[in-house]
FINU-603404 format. One record per residue (C-alpha): residue number from 1; x, y, z. Coordinates in steps of 0.001 Angstrom, whole numbers, padded with zeros to 6 digits. Last residue first. Layout:
BEGIN
NUM|X|Y|Z .
...
This chain:
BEGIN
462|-045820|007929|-008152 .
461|-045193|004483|-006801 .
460|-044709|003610|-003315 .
459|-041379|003272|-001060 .
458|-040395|000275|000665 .
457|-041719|-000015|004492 .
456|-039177|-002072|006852 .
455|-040684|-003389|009785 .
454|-044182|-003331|011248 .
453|-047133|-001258|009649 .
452|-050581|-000730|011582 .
451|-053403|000135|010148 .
450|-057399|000944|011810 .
449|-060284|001459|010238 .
448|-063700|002380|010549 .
447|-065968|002307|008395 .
446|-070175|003033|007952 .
445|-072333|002416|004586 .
444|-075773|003845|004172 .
443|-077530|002026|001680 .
442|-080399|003055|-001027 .
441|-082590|000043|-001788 .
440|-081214|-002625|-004320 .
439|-082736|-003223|-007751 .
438|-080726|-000522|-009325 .
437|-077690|000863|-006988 .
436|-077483|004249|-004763 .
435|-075034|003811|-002365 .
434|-073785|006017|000413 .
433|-070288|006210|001831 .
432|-069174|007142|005636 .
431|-065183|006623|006239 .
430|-063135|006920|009428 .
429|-059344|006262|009423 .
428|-056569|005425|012048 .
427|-053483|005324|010875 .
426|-050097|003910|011839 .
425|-046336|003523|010164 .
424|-045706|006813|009179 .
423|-046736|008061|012313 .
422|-049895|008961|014852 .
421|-051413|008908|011308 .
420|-055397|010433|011733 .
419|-057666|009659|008783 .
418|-060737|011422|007708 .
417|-063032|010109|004896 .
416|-066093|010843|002445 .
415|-067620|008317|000261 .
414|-070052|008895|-002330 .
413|-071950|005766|-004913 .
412|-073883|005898|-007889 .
411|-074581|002187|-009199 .
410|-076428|001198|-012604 .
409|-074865|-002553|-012360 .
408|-071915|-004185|-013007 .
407|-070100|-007732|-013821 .
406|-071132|-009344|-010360 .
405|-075136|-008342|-011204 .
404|-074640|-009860|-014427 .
403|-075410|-013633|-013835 .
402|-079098|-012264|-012375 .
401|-080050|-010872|-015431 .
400|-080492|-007271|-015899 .
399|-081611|-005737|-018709 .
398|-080267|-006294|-022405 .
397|-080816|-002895|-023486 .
396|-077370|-001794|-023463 .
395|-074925|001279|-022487 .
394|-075113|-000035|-018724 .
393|-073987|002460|-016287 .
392|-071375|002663|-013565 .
391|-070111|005918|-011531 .
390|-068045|006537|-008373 .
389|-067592|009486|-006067 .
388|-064954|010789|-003801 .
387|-064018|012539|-001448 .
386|-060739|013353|001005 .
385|-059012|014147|004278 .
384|-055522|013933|005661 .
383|-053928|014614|008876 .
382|-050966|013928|010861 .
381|-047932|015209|008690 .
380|-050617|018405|008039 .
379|-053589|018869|005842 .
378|-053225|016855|002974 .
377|-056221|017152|000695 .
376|-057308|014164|-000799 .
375|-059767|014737|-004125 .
374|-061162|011358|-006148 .
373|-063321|010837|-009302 .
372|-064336|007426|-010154 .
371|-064921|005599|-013551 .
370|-067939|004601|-016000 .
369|-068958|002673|-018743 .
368|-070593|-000227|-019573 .
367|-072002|-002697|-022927 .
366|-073156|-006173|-022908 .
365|-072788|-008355|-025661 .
364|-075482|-011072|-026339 .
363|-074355|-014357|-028043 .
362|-075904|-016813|-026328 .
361|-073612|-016859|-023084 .
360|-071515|-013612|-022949 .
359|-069264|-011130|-025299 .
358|-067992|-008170|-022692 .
357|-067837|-004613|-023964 .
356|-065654|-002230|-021519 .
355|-065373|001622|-021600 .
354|-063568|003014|-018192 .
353|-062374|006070|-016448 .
352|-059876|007450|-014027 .
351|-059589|010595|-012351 .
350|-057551|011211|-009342 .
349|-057267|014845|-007664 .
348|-054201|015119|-005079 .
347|-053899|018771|-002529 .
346|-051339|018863|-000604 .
345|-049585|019853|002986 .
344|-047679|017214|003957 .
343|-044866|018994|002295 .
342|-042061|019033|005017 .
341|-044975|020591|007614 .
340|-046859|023279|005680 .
339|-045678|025521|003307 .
338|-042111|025798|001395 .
337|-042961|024484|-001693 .
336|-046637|024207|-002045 .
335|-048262|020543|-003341 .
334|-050418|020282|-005987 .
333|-050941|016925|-007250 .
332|-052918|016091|-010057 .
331|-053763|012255|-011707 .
330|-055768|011670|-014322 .
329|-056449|008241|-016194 .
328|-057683|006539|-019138 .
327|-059377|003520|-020311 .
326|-060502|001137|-022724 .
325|-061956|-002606|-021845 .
324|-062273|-005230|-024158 .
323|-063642|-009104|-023215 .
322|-063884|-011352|-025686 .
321|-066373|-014583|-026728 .
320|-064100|-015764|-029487 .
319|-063026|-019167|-027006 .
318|-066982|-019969|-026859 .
317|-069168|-020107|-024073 .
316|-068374|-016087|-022224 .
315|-069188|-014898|-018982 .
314|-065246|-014644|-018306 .
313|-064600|-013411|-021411 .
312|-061355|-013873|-023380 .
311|-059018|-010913|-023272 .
310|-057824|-007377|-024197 .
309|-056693|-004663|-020595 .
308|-056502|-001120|-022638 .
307|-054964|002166|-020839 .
306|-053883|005741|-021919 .
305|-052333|007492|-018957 .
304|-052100|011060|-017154 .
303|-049768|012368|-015073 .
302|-049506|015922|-013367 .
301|-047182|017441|-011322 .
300|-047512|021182|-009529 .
299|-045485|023054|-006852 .
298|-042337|023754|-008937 .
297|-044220|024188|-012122 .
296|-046281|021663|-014532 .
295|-043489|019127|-014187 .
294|-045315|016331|-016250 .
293|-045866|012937|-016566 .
292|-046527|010455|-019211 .
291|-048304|006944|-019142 .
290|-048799|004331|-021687 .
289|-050613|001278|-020580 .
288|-050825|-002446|-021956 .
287|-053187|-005798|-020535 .
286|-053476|-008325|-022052 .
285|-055131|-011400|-020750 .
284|-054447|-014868|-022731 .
283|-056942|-017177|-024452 .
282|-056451|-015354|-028025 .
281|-052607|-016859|-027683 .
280|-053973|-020490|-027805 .
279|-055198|-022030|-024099 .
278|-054982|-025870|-023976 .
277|-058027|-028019|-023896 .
276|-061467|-027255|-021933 .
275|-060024|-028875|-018929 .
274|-057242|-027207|-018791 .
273|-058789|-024076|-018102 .
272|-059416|-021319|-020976 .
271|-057938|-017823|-019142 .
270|-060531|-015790|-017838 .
269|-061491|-011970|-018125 .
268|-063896|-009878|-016356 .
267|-063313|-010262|-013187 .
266|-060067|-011799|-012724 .
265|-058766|-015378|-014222 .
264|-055265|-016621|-015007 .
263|-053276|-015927|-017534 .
262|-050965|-013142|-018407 .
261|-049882|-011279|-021242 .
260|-047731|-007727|-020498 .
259|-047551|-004306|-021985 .
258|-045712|-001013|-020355 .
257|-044808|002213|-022181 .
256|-043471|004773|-020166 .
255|-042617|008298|-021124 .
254|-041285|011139|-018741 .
253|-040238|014527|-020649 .
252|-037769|015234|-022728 .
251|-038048|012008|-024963 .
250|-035929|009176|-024912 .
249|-038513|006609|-023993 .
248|-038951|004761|-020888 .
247|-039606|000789|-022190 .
246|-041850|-001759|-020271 .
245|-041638|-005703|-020454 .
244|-044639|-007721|-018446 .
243|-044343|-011780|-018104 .
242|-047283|-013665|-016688 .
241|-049204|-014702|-013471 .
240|-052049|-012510|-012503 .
239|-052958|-010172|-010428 .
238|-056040|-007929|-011657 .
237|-057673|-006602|-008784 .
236|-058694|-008917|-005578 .
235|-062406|-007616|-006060 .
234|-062659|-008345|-009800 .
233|-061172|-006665|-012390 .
232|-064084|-005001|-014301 .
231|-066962|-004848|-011887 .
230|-064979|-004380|-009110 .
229|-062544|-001579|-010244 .
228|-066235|000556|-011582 .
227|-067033|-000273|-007793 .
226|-063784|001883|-005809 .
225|-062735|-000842|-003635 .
224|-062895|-000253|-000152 .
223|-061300|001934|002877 .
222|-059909|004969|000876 .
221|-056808|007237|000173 .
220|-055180|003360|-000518 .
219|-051836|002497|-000272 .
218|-052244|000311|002648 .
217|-054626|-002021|000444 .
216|-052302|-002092|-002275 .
215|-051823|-000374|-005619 .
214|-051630|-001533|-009684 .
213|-055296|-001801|-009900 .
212|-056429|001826|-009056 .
211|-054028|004573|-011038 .
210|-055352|002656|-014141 .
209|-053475|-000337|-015601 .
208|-050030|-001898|-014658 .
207|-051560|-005293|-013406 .
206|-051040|-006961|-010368 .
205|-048315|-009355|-010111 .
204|-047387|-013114|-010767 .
203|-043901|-013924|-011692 .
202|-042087|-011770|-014591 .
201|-041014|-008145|-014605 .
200|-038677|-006600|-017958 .
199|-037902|-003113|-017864 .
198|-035777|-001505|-020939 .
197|-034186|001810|-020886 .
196|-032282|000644|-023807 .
195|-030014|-001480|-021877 .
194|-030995|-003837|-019137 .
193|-030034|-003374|-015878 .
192|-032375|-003681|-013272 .
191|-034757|-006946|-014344 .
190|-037623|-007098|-012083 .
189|-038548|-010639|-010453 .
188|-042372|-011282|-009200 .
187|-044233|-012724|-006429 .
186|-047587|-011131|-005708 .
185|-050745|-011375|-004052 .
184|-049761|-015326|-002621 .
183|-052952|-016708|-000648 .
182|-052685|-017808|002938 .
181|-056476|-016217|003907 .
180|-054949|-013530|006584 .
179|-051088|-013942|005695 .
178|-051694|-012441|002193 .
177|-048392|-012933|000901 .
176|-046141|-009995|-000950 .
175|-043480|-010805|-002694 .
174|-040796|-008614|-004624 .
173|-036961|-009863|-006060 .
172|-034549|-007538|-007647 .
171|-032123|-008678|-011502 .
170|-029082|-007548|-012631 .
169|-026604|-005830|-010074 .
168|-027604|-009033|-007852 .
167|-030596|-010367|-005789 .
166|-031513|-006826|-004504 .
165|-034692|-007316|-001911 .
164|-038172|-007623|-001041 .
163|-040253|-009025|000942 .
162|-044194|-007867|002124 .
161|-046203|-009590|004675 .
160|-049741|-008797|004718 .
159|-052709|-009305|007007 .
158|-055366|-007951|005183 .
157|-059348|-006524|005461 .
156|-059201|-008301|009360 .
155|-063359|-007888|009866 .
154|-065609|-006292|012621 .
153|-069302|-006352|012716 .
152|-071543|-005733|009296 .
151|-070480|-007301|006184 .
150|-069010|-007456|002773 .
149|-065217|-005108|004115 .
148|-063529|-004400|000652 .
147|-060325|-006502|000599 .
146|-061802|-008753|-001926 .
145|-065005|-009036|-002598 .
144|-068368|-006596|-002607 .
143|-071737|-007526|-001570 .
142|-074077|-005461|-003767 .
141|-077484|-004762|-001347 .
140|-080027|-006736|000246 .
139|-079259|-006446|004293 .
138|-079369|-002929|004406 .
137|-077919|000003|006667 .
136|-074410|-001235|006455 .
135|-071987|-001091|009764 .
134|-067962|-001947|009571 .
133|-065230|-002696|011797 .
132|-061648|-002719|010275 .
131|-058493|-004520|010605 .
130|-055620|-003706|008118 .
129|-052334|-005251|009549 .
128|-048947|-005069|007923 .
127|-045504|-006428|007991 .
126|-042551|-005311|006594 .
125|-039251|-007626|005216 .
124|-036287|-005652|003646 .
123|-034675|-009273|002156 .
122|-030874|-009300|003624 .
121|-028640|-008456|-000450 .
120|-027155|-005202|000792 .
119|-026718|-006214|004860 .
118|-023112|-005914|005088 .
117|-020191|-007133|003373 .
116|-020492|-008178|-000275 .
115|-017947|-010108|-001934 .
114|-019318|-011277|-004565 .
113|-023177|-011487|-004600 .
112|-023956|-007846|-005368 .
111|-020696|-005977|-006638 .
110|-018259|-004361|-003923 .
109|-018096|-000606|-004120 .
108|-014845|000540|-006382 .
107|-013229|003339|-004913 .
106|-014129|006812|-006800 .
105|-011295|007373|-010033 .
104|-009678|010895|-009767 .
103|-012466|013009|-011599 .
102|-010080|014316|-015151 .
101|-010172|018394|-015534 .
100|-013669|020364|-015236 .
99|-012508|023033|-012071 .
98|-013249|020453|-008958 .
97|-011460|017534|-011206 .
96|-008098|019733|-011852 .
95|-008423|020500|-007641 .
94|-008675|016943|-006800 .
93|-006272|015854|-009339 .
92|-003322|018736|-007762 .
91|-004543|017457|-004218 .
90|-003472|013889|-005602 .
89|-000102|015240|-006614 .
88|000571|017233|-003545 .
87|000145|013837|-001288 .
86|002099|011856|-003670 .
85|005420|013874|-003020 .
84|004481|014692|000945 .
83|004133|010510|000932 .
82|007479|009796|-001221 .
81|009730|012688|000963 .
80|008315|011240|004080 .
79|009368|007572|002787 .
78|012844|008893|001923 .
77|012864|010821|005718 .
76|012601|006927|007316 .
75|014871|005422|005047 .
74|017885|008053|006093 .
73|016997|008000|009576 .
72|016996|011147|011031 .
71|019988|012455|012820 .
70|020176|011661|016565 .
69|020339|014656|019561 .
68|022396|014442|022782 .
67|020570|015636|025579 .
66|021126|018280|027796 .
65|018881|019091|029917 .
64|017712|022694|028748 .
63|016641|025287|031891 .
62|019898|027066|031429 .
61|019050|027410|027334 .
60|016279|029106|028531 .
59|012996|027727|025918 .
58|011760|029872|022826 .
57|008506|032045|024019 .
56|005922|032317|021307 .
55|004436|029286|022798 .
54|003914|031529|025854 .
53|005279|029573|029375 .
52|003616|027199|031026 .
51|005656|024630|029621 .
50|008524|025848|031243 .
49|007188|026129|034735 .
48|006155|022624|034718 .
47|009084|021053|034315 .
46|010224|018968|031257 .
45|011847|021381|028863 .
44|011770|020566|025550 .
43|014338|019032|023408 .
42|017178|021226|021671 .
41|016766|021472|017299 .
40|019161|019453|015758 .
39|018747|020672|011729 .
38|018667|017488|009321 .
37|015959|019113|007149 .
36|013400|016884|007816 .
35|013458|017683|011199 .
34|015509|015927|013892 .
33|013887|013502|015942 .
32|014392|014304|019865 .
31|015824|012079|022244 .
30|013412|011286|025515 .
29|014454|013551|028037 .
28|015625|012410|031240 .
27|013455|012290|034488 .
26|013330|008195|035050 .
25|015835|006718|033432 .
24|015274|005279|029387 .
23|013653|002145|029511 .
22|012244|000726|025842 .
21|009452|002245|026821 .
20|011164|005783|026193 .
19|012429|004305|023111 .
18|009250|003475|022469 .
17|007659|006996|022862 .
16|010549|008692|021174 .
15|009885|006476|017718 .
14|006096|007268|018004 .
13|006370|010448|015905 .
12|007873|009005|013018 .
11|005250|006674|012845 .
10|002655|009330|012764 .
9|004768|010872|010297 .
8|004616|007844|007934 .
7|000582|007368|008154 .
6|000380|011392|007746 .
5|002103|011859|004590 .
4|000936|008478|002965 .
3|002277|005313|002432 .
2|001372|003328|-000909 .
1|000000|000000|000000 .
């Protein structure tokens, strides 16, 4: 190893010391180490009176012991000569690479899985509870799946435990296992280096369409499932097993492109089972997204998104029976620099809307639209508050028959919540919605929830 200024002069400096434990008498000056120059400069006075003197002060010669002085070892001023030598030249490189010259090279970090020392490749493990106790006015109304609470008294909405971790510099690794009911969410790889700005995910995972699907219970602004989501994905959302690739494109601005097949069944789309013979390519769900963003201004962001989800029916008799749904989404955030406490203070708006035809038994197609509207405003680190209302209507004539109440009715529904976070990893939230739904009487829908989050917590999505 190269020495350096201050490694060889601290070892120059500890040359008295051991010759002093070496034995020298009691009382007599250790030797002195002549300077780099060679010059014998006298040693130091011992007693206290003349080292309480200014430093500016130069020592009695009467006062002096005498002490016979040593030159310098002719090795040991060569190596301070090298370090002082290779000192000034890497201050020269810093200074060269401060005004635009060559960077001196950064020490090399130790690559994932060879040679690491630490904790970079331990799984980052959280766990957390969503428990809930819930009140509904009527007894014959649309009983929701999923996470969404289905009836009165108190329920456990999710017990989750989330992993995830760095496997190498090429690929991480995300699960998430719903310890409540023992099912798997989501298990997936993501690839981290590929060129081209290229993403590639594979496993089982929920879908990268609309602002909804894509999220999990704890991320919610809400308690339940907004009911457009329901009708068209199911109550558990759209997580399937498949492969997904995604591309950022080279453009100024922020431009994803995502587009996966999967199989599987959810809502409105299932994958032929084995028992029906072996699914083709037209069996398969697909579903794609392309999303931009924008810097509006320092206190303003905005994304929006283009969605489709293609696939076989789920209602459907014959493998061309399809299911198409078309989509977009809205999502504003204003949130003032400079205000509030370290920019909990914000208001979010989330728009996102859906056309779907589904092919079903005996040839019929039904037709649907609708969407949800949101607005959260952030009122401090320990409060937040928001609306929102949701929208479904049949485009068809085909009335209602019993096999498409699941699939979407005429439904209006509000919600309005408050939630109180003691911390980032706690929150207490109370939610009142009411429902308007065809062939149901009106309902009045109570919530409230509580969340707890234990161990490391990964950071969301925009």
């Amino acid at each position: 190893m190269r020495p350096t200024m201050l490694s060889v002069l601290a070892a120059a400096l500890t040359i008295p010391s051991l010759a002093a434990l070496a034995g020298e008498p009691p009382g007599q000056a250790a030797t002195p180490v002549a300077p780099p120059d060679g010059s014998a400069q006298p040693a130091q006075p011992a007693s206290a009176e003349a080292s309480a003197k200014p430093p500016t002060e130069a020592p009695s010669p009467s006062t002096t012991p005498s002490a016979s002085t040593t030159p310098m070892d002719p090795a040991l001023l060569a190596q301070l000569q090298a370090a002082a030598g290779a000192d000034e030249q890497t201050v020269k490189a810093q200074n060269a690479g401060a005004l635009g010259g060559t960077q001196p090279s950064a020490p090399t970090q130790p690559e994932l899985g060879k040679g690491v020392v630490g904790n970079e490749t331990n799984p980052a493990m959280a766990f957390i509870v969503d428990a809930a106790g819930a009140w509904f006015s009527q007894d014959h109304r649309i009983h929701q799946e999923g996470h969404t609470p289905h009836q009165t008294g108190p329920v456990l909405q999710s017990a989750e435990l989330a992993i995830q971790a760095p496997v190498d510099p090429f690929f991480r690794v995300f699960a998430a296992v719903e310890v409540a009911h023992m099912e798997l969410e989501e298990a997936y790889a993501t690839t981290t280096s590929l060129p081209l700005n290229l993403q590639v995910r594979a496993g089982k995972f929920l879908s990268m369409v609309g602002r909804h699907n894509p999220t999990h219970l704890h991320q919610w602004k809400f308690a339940t499932t907004p009911l457009p989501n329901e009708f068209l994905f199911g109550g558990e959302g759209m997580a399937l097993p498949g492969g997904e690739l995604s591309v950022l494109l080279p453009v100024p601005w922020y431009v994803e492109i995502v587009g996966a097949v999967q199989a599987g069944e959810a809502g409105s789309y299932r994958t032929r089972t084995e028992g029906s013979g072996e699914p083709t390519y037209r069996d398969f769900v697909y579903p794609a997204r392309l999303v931009q963003f924008f810097d509006l201004a320092d206190d303003w962001a905005l994304q929006v998104g283009l969605n489709t989800v293609q696939g076989r029916s789920s209602a459907g008799e014959r493998g061309a029976d399809r299911t198409q749904a078309y989509g977009a989404h809205l999502f504003l955030k204003w949130r003032p620099i400079g205000q509030g406490a370290t920019g909990y203070t914000y208001i979010s708006t989330t728009v996102e809307g859906w056309y779907r035809t589904m092919d079903v038994a005996g040839g019929d197609r039904w037709k649907d639209a609708g969407g949800y509207a949101e607005i959260t405003f952030g009122i401090d680190k320990e409060w937040d508050t928001g609306i929102r209302g949701e929208l479904w209507r049949r485009l068809d004539d085909l009335g209602v028959p019993e096999e498409r109440q699941p699939f979407g009715l005429d439904a209006t529904r509000g919600t309005a919540q408050i939630s109180f976070m003691p911390s980032h990893f706690s929150r207490i939230r109370a939610q009142y919605a009411f429902e308007k739904t065809e062939l149901f009487p009106d309902n009045h829908i109570g919530l409230l929830q509580l969340e707890v989050a234990a161990g490391a917590h990964g950071a969301h999505t925009y």
